[in-house]
N, C-alpha and C positions, 0 to 999 in steps of 0.2 A: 504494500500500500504506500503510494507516494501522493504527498501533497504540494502544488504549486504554489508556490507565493511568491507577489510580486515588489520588489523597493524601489527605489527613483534612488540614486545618486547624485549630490553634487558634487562639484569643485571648484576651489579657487583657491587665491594665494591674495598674500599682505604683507605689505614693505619691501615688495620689489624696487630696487635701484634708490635704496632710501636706508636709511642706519636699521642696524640689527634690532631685535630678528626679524629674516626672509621667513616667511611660515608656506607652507602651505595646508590646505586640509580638505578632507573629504566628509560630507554628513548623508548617512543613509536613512528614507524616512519611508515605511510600508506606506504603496499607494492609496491603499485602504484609507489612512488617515488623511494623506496629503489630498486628499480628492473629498474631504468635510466640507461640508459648506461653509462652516467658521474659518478653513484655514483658505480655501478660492476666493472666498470675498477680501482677503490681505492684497491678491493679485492686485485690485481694486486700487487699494493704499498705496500702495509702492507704483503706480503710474501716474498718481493724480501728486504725489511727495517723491520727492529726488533723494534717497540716503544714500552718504557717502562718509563713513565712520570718520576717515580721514581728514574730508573737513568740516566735520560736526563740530559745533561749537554751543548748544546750548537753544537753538533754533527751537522753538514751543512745538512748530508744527511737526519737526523732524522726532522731536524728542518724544512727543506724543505718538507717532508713528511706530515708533523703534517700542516704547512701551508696550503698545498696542501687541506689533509681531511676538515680540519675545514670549509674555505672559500666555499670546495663546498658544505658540508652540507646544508652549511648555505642562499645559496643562495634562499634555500624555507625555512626560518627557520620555519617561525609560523604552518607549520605542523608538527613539533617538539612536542614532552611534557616529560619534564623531572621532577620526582618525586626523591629528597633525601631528607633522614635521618641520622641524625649525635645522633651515641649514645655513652651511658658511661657504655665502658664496663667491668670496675672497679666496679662499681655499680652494673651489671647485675651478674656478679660469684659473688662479696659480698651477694648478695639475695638470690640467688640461694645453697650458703652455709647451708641455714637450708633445703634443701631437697635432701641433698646429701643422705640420707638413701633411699631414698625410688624414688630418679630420679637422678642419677648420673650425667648423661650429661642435667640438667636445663638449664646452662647457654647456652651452645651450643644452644640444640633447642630454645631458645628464639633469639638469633641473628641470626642462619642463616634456621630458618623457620620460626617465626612469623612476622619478620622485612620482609625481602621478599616479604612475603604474603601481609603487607599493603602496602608496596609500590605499588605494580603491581597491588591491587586491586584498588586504587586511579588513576591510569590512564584508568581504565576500568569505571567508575559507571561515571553515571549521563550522559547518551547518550542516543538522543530523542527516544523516543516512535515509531517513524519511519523508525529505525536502527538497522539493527541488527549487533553486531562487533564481524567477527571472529577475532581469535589472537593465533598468534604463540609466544612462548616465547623463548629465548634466554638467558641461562646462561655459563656466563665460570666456564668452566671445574675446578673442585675444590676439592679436597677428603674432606674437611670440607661441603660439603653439599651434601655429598652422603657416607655411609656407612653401616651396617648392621644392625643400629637400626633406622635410619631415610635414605630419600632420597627428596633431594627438589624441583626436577621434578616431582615426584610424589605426591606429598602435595600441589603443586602449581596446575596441572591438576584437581585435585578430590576436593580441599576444595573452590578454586575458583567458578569452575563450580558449588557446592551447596550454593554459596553465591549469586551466579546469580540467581538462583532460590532462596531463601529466601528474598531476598531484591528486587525481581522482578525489578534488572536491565538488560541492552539488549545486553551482551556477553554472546559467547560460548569460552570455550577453546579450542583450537583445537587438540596442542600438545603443550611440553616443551620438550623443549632438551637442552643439554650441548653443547658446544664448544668450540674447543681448540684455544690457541691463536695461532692469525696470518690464522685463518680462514676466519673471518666473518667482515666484517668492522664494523659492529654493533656493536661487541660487543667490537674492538678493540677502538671506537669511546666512548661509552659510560664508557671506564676503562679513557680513555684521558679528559674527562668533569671532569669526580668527583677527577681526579688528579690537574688539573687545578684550581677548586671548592674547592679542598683540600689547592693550596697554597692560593689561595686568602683568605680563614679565618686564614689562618695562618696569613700571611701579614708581612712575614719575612724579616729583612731587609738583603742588598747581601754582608753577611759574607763570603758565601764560592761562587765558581764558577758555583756552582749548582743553589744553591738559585737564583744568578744574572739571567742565563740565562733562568730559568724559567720564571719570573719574568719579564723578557725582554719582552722572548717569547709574554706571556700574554697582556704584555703591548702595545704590538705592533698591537697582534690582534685586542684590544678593540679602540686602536686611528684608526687603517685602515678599521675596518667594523664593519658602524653601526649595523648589522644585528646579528652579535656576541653579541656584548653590548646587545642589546633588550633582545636575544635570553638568554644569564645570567641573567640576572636584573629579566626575570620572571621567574625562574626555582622555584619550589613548594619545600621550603625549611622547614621543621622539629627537631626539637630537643628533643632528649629522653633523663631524666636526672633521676628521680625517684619517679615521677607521672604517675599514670594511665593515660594519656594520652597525645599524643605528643603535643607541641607547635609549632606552627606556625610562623617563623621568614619570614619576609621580606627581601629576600637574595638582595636587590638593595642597602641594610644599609653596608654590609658587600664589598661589591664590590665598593660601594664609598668611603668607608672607604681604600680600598687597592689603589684605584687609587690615591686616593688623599697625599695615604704617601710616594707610590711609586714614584709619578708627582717629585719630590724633587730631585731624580737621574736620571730622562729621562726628555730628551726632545721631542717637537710635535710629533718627529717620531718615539718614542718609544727607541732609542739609548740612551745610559748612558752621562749623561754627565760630 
């Protein structure tokens, strides 16, 4: 007896060509849910509101948006699973400098096709014997991961689905496709986590307006719902530095670590004090 079930895949990355960390991450969410009527009418949100973590600043209408998304996510979180890696990408063009003869773009294809590739294949492996997982993927729209010598829709479809068969675990791929922002609440959701995930390793204190309000933002969410807190504390965290193989951080060190510097300018409610 086998059962089908279906998940949507996102992706994206945060703090490309900008001070550490480079993140990338995947969130996988059963279509089941992602197809609520509470979570399509978000669609709604995020094309009539422009979020952009990056240059959020405190905006009412962004803020109340982002409110809005998070809380209802989150209201089924633990059918959630989000996968990031946080690499050094100083380190990966430094490597890749000895095979500029003979592979021009090394460092490219290693950050935005083999990083990729593990991610999304960490939220597919290790699903019972009982199950079969189709899956859709979901990448925003990027001319870094699609060009004339590589495409990362296509590398994800074909190398995935032969690792399914090689490793005899129980996905198919179905498709990948790109999407532009302010289409898809997935993927504008999953750019908002690893933005979020981005400040909290930072753990900046609030120099400028920016930094405060993020900071706020976050603070706010993690005292008003426990379900956010859970739903970060387990997120599958990773770090590539320049070993063969990633490292495994417990992302609840780094998330206590922010609340506990941040607690010093807020109070209960998250307000500055």
């Amino acid at each position: 007896m086998e059962h089908s079930f279906t998940i949507n895949i996102y992706f994206d990355e945060s703090g490309k060509n900008q001070v550490k960390p480079h993140l990338m991450g995947g969130l996988s969410i059963p279509s089941t849910y992602y197809e609520k009527p509470e979570i399509q009418e978000l669609n709604d949100v995020i094309k009539r509101i422009a979020i952009h973590w990056t240059k959020y600043d405190g905006d009412s209408k962004e803020r109340n948006a982002i409110w809005r998304i998070i809380n209802t996510f989150m209201d089924e979180h633990y059918l959630l699973k989000m996968n990031i890696i946080s690499y050094n990408q100083s380190r990966i063009e430094e490597s890749a400098k000895r095979l500029k003869d003979i592979l021009e773009d090394a460092a490219d294809q290693t950050i935005f096709m083999k990083f990729p590739e593990r991610i999304i294949y960490g939220l597919l492996r290790k699903y019972g014997t009982y199950v079969q997982l189709d899956t859709k993927i979901f990448i925003e729209d990027d001319t870094k991961y699609h060009n004339t010598k590589y495409d990362l829709r296509t590398q994800l479809f074909q190398q995935l689905n032969i690792q399914s068969i090689y490793r005899g675990e129980r996905f198919i791929v179905k498709s990948a496709q790109y999407v532009k922002k302010q289409e898809q609440i997935g993927i504008e959701l999953v750019d908002l986590l690893l933005g979020m995930v981005r400040s909290i390793i930072r753990n900046e204190m609030p120099t400028s307006r920016r930094i405060r309000e993020k900071n706020r933002l976050i603070m706010k969410l993690l005292l008003a719902n426990p379900n956010f807190y859970t739903f970060i504390k387990n997120i599958n965290y990773f770090e590539w530095s320049n070993s063969p193989s990633l490292v495994e951080v417990d992302f609840e060190t780094y998330l206590n670590i922010f609340m506990s510097c941040q607690s010093a300018n807020f109070n209960n409610k998250g307000n500055y004090i």
